[in-house]
C-alpha positions as CSV (number, residue, x, y, z in Angstrom):
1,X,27.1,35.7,22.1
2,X,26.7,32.5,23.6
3,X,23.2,30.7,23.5
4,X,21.7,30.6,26.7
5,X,20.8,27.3,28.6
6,X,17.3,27.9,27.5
7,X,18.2,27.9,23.9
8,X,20.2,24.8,24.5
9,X,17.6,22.5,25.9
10,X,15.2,24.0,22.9
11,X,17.0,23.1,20.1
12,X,17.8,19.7,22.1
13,X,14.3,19.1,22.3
14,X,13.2,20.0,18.5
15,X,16.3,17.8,17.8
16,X,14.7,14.8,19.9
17,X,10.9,15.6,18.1
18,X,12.4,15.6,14.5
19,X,14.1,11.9,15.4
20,X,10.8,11.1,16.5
21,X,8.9,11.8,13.4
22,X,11.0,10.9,11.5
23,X,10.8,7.2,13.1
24,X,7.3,7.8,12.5
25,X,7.6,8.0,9.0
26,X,9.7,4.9,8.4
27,X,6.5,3.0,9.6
28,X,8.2,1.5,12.0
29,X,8.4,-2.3,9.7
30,X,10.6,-5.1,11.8
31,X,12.5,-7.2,9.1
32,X,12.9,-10.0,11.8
33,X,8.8,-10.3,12.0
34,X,8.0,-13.1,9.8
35,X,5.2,-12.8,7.8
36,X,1.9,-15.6,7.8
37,X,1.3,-17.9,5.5
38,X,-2.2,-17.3,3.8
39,X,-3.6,-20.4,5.4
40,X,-2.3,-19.5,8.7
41,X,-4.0,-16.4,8.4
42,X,-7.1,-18.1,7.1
43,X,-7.4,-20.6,10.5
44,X,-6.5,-17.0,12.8
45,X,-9.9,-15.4,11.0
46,X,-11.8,-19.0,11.7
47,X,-10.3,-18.6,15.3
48,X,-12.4,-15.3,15.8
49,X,-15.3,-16.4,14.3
50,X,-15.7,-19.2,16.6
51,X,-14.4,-16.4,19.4
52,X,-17.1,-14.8,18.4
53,X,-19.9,-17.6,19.4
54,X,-20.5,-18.8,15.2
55,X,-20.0,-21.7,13.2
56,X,-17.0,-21.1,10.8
57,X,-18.1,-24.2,8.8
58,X,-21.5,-23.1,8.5
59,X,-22.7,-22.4,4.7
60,X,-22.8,-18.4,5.3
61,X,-19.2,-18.1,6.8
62,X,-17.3,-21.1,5.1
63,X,-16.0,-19.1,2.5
64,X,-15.5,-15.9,4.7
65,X,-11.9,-16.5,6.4
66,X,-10.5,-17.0,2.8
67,X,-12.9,-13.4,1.4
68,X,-11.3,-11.4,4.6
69,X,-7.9,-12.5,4.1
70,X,-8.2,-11.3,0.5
71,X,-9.7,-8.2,1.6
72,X,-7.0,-7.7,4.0
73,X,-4.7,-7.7,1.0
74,X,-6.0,-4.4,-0.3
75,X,-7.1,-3.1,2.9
76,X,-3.3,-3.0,4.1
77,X,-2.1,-3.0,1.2
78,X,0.3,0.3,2.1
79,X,2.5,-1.5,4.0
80,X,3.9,-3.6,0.4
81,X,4.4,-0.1,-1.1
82,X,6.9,2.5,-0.6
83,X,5.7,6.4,-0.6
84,X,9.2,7.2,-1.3
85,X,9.1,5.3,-4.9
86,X,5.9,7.5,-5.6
87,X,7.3,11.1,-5.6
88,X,10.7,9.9,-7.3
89,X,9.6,11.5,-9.9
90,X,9.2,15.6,-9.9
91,X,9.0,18.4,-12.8
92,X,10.7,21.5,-13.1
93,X,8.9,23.0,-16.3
94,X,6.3,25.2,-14.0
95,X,7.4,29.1,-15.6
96,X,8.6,30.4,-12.3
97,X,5.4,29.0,-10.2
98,X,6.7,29.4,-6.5
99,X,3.0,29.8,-4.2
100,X,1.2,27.2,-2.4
101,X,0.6,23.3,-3.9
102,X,-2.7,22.0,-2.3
103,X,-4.4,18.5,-3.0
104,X,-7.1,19.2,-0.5
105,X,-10.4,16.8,0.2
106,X,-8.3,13.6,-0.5
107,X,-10.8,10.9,0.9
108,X,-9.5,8.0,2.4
109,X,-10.1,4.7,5.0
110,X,-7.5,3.3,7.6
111,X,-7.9,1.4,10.2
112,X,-7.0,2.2,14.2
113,X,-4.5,0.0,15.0
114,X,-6.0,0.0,18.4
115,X,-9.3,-1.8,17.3
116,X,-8.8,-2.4,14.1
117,X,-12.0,-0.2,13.2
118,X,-12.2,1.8,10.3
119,X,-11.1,6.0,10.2
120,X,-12.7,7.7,7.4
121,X,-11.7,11.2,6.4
122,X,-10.1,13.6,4.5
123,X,-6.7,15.1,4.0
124,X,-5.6,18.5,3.1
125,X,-1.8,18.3,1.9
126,X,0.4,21.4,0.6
127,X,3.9,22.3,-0.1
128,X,5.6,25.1,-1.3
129,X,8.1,24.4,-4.3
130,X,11.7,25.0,-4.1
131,X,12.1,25.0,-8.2
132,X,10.4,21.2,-8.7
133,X,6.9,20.1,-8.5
134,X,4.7,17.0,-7.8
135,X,2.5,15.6,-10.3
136,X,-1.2,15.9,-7.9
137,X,-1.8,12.8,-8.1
138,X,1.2,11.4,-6.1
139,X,0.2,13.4,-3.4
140,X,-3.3,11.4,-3.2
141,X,-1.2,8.6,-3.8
142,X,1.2,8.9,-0.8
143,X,-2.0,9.8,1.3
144,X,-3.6,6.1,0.0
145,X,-0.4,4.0,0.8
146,X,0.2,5.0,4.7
147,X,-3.8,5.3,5.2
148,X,-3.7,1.3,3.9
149,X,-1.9,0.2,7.1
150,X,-2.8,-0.4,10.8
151,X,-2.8,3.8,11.9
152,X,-3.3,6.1,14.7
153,X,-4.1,9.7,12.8
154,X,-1.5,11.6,14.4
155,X,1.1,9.0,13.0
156,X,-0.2,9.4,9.3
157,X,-0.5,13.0,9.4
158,X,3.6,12.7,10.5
159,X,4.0,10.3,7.8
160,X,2.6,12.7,4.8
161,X,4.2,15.6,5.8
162,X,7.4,14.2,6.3
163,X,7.6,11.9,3.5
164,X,6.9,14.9,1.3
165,X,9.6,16.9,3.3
166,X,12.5,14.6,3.0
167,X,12.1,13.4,-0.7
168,X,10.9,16.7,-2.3
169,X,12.8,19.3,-0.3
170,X,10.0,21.9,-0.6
171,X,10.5,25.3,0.9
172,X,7.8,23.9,3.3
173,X,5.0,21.6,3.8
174,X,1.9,21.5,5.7
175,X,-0.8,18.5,6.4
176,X,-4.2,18.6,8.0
177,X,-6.1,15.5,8.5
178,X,-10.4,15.6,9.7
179,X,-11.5,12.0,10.2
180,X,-14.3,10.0,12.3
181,X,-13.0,7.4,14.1
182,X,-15.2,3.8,14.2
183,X,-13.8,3.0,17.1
184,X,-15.4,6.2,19.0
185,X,-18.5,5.9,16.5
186,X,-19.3,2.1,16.8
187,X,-18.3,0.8,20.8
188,X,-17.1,2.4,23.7
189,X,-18.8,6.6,23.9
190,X,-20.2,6.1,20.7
191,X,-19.8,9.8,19.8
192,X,-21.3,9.5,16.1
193,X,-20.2,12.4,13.8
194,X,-17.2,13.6,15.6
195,X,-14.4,14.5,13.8
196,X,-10.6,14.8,15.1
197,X,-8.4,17.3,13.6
198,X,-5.1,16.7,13.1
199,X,-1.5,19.4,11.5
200,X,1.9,19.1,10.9
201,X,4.2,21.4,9.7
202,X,7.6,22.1,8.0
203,X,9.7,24.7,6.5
204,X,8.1,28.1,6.2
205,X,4.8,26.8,7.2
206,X,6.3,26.1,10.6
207,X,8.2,29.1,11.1
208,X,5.9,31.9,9.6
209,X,2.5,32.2,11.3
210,X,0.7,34.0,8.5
211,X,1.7,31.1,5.3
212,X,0.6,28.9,8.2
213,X,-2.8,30.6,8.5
214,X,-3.1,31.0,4.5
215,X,-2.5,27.2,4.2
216,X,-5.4,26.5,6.9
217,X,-7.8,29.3,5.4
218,X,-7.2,27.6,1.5
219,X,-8.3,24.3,3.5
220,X,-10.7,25.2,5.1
221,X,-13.1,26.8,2.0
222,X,-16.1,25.0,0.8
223,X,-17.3,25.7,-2.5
């Protein structure tokens, strides 16, 4: 039986999604963007200072281009790191265990790349084995390295998931991401304590509606 037209364009489209995240996940990094030299980026953080109506020579500030640059080292430091390297390594020693993997309540801090505020939340990551395992803290650890770069939440929560789908090869893996966003928070509606809720889905978590729902009721429990 031949697949009908509306079949067709499906499949194209889920085809056209999948190359999307997938870009997503590469982090979109430009080889042919040449990086600043710390003293460049040292004058750029005086530049905003006095933007900002201060004195960068001042006693207070002197000292603060050269502190923010070296902050910005950790703050982004996910972009020098690769998640890929981090879940190289798997074990297969689990005596048959085949159910749901959650990390959930991994904390973290980005930064919208937007405004270049903070985001501050939490991330809910699972998988279901296909005969290997992650050690729990890599998964923590994949989370860390994409939330330490310039994000939108809807990028990182593609990033995780699949990340975790293309070097593991799980049967399927879900992500759920609740953060506050500074830049809603601190200027603009200044919505303090909302929280934006984020999914993405692979594998059987996609397809079947009730390991879907399971995954969402584990991650949603409070003690």
């Amino acid at each position: 039986m031949m697949p009908s037209a509306f079949d067709v364009e499906c499949k194209r489209s889920e085809s056209m999604m999948d190359a999307i995240v997938r870009k997503i996940a590469e982090g979109f990094r430009d080889s042919r963007v040449s990086r600043p030299s710390r003293e460049e980026a040292q004058e750029a953080v005086s530049t905003l200072i006095r933007w900002a109506g201060d004195d960068p020579t001042r006693e207070g500030l002197i000292e603060t281009p050269a502190r923010v640059v070296k902050s910005y080292e950790e703050l982004f430091g996910g972009y020098r790191q690769d998640p890929a390297d981090i879940l190289g390594r798997t074990f297969g020693e689990v005596a048959g265990y085949d159910d749901i993997v959650l990390v959930r309540d991994i904390d973290f801090n980005s930064h919208c790349e937007h405004h270049m505020v903070p985001i501050i939340g939490k991330a809910h990551v699972a998988y279901l084995p296909a005969g290997r395992v992650l050690g729990l803290s890599k998964i923590a650890r994949v989370v860390d390295i994409f939330a330490r770069r310039l994000q939108t939440q809807e990028t990182m929560t593609a990033q995780i998931a699949t990340t975790i789908e293309d070097v593991l090869k799980p049967r399927g893996v879900a992500v759920m991401i609740e953060a506050e966003h500074m830049c809603m928070s601190m200027r603009g509606i200044k919505t303090k304590g909302s929280t934006t809720i984020t999914s993405s889905f692979f594998g059987v978590f996609a397809d079947d509606k009730d390991e879907r729902a399971r995954f969402l009721d584990m991650a949603r429990q409070r003690k």
